[in-house]
N, C-alpha and C positions, 0 to 999 in steps of 0.2 A: 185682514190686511188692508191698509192704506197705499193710495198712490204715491203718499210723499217713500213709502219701503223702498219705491225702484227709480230713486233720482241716483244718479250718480256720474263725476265728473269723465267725459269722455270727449279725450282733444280730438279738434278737428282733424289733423292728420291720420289719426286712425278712421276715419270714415274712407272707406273703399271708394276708387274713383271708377277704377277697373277692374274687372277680374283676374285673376292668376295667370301668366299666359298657358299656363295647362288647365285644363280643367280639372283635372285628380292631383294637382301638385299644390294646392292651396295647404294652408299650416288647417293641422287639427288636434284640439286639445279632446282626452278621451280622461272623461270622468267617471270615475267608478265609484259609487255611490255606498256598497259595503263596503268596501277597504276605506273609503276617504280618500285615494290619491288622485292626485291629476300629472299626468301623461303628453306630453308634446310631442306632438307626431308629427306626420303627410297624410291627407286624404286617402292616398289611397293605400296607406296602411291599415285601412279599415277593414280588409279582406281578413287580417290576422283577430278580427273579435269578431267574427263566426266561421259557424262552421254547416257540414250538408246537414238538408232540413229544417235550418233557421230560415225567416222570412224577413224579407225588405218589403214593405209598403211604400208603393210608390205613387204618387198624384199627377195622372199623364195629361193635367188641360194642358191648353195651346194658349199663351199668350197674341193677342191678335192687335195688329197694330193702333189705338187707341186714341192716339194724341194727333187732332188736326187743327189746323189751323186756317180760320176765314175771314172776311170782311166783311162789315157789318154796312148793309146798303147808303145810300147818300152820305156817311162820315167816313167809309171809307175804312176805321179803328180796324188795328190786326187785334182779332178774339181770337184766343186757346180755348177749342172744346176736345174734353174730354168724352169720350164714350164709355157710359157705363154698363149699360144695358139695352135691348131690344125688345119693346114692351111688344110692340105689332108689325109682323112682316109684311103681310098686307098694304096696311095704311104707311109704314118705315117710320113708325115713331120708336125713336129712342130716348133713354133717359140719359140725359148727358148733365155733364160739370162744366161752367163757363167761367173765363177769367180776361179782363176785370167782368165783374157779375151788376156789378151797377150801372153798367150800359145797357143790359141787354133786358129788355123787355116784352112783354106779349106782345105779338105782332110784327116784333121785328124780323128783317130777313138776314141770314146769312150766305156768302155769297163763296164758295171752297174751288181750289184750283185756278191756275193761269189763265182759265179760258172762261174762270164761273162754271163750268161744265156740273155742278152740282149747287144749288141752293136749298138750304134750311128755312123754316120760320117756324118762328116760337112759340108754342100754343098753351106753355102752362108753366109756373114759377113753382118747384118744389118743393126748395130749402132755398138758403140765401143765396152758394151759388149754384143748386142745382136748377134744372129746366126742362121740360119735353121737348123735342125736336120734332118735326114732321121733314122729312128732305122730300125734295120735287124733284121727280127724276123719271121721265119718260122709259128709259129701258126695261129689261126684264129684271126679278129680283137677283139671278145670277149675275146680270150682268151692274147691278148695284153694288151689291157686295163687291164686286171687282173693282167697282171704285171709291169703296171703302177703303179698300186695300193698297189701293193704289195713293191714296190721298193722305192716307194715315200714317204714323210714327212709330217706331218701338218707342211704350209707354216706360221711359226709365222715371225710378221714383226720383223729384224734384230735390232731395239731398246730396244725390250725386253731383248736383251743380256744374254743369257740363252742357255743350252742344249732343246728342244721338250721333256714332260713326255706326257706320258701315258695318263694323263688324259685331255692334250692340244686336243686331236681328238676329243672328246666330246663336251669341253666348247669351241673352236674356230669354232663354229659352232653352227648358231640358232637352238630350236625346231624347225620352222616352213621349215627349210631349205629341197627344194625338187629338184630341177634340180640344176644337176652339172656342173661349169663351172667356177665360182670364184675359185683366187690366192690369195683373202682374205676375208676376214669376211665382213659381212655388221654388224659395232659394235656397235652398237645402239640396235638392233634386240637381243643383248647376253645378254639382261637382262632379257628379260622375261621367267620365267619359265611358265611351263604346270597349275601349280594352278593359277598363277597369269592371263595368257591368259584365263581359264576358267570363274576366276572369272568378268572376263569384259563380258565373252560371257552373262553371267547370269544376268549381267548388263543389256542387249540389245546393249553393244559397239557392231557394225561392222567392220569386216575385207574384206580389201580389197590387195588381193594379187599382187601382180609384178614381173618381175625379171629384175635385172640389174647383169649382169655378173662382177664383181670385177676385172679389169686389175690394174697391177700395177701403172698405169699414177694416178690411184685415191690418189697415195701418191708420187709420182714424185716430186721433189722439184721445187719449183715455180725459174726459174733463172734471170729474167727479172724486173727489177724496176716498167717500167711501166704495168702492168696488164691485160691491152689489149690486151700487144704483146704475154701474154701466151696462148700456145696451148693444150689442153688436150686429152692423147692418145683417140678414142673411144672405146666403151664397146659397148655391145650388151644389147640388151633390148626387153624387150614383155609386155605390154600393154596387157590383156585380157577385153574382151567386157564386161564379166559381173563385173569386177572390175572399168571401166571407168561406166558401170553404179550406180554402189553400190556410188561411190563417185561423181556424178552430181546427182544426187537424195540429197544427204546428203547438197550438195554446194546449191542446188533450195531449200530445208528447212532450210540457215542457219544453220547449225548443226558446230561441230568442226571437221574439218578433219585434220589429224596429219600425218605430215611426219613422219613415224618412220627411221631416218636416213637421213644424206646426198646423200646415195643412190639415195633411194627414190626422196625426193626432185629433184636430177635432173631428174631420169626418167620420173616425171609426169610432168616438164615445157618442157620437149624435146616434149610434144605432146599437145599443146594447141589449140584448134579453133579460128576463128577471134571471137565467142560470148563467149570466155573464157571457153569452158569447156573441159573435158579432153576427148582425142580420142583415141580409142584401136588403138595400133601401134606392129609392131613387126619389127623390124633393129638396126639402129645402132646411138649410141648417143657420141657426144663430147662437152656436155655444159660445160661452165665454168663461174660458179654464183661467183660475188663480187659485194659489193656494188658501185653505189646504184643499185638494181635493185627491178623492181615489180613482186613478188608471183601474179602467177593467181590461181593455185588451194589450196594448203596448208596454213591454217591459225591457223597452232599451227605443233610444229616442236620438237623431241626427238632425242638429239647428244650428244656424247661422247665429255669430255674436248681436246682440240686439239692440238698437238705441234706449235710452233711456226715458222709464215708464210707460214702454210700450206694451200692448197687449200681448205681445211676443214672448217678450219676458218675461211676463206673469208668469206663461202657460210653460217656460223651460225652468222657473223655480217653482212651480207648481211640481213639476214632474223629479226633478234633479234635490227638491230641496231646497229653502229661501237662503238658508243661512250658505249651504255650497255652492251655489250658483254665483251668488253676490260674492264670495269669497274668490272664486272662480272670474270672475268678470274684473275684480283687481289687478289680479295675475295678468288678466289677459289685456289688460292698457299699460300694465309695467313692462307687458314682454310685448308688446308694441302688434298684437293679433290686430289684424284689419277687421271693421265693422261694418253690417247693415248688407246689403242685398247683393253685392260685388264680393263680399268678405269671408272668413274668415269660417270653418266652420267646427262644432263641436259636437262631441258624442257622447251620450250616459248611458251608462252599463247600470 
């Protein structure tokens, strides 16, 4: 498969700006892969395609506020740094993303908050705009992180094209979301609200929890024609025992186990056995699913509509089918389905 497969025209008005003001009321298209049909629902008619003893795979990182913004000493320049990661808590070097990147050089300082109350300086040029950070900062590491937090932005991706409100901290962020470490949403997981996750519980659906830390490579653009040649940043991932047992119990009775998200999806083919089933793991993942490829563990899969040529995509026409997906994605710009991380979401049976 080639990248030119998953160009496809998608007006700007179907790019999500907001989310649904429900969280379960968002439109869902339910694709069933043996029949061939496609199904226009409500999200949270997703209760009606399981039943007790099916599994939800659910990806509980915490989105952590990521986008801050500093001055760059004697010019004064407002820099956007992204935080990507945390190489040393110790020393507080981070690996961060700066913008513009052609300002910012070794040695320079950056200068965060009304008061300065926090400064960076730059001690190593990564990629063109990545950077190490070192921040200077007298207090305790607890009390650091606090003004991380305090400093920082919900990291909405840059498509959305938009100011961060107030109520972006909330909905850019699952209910089930518990460890912090994602620079973005797992957006699949933002549809469910608290009643609707109950009403499955009541069901007998099972959860089964994970975490995939969100780096940005998960929306990287693909630059490379042939597909193979793409590289995908790694993220971090944890595998818990009782969750690789909750889902081979489900897989040994036949049940539906659901990827909730492309997350998902890769964290549980990142750990497979030779007899196919899944193994509690805790490190680091860089899959990169396109077609054609074979699902060992998930045999029903919940993803948001995806932009065009994104790694996203690959990995829901890897799983759905090239030719149903992309047929599927027609539909879903003629019948006017909202797209990308606010949008719109879909299900394969």
């Amino acid at each position: 498969m080639k990248l030119s497969h998953f160009e496809f025209e998608l007006p700007e008005e179907l790019l999500a700006k907001y989310p649904a003001e429900h969280r379960d009321e968002s439109r869902l298209m339910v694709l069933n892969r043996k029949e061939g049909t496609i199904e226009h629902k409500m999200f949270k008619d997703v209760i009606n395609y399981f039943d007790e003893g099916d599994v939800m795979m659910l990806n509980n990182t915490k989105v952590f506020p990521a986008r801050m913004y500093g001055n760059k000493e004697k010019t004064g320049a407002r820099i956007e740094v992204f935080l990507l990661r945390e190489l040393n808590s110790e020393n507080r070097l981070w690996d961060v993303l700066v913008d513009p990147a052609r300002k910012i050089r070794i040695g320079n300082k950056l200068f965060f908050g009304d008061d300065d109350s926090l400064v960076a300086e730059v001690i190593d040029n990564t990629t063109s705009r990545g950077r190490t950070l070192r921040f200077l900062f007298d207090g305790s590491y607890e009390e650091f992180r606090a003004k991380l937090l305090e400093l920082g932005e919900t990291p909405l991706p840059k498509e959305i094209e938009r100011e961060v409100e107030a109520s972006d901290e909330e909905r850019y962020q699952t209910i089930f979301a518990k460890h912090e470490g994602a620079v973005a949403a797992p957006t699949a997981g933002l549809h469910f609200s608290k009643h609707l996750l109950k009403r499955l519980e009541i069901k007998g659906v099972d959860f089964a929890e994970m975490t995939l830390h969100v780096g940005l490579g998960t929306f990287s653009s693909v630059e490379v024609e042939d597909l193979s040649k793409h590289k995908m940043d790694s993220e971090q991932i944890i595998i818990p025992e009782a969750s690789a047992n909750i889902i081979n119990k489900a897989k040994t009775e036949k049940r539906r186990v659901c990827a909730v998200g492309t997350t998902v999806m890769r964290t549980v083919e990142s750990s497979v056995s030779s007899n196919q089933e899944l193994k509690a793991y805790e490190g680091w993942t860089n899959k990169f699913i396109f077609p054609p490829y074979d699902f060992s563990i998930a045999n029903a899969m919940i993803t948001n509509f995806h932009t065009p040529k994104s790694t996203l995509l690959m990995q829901a026409a890897a799983f759905g089918g090239y030719d149903f997906i992309m047929e599927a994605y027609k539909v879903a710009v003629k019948e006017g389905y909202k797209f990308s991380t606010y949008g719109d979401a879909m299900l394969i049976i």
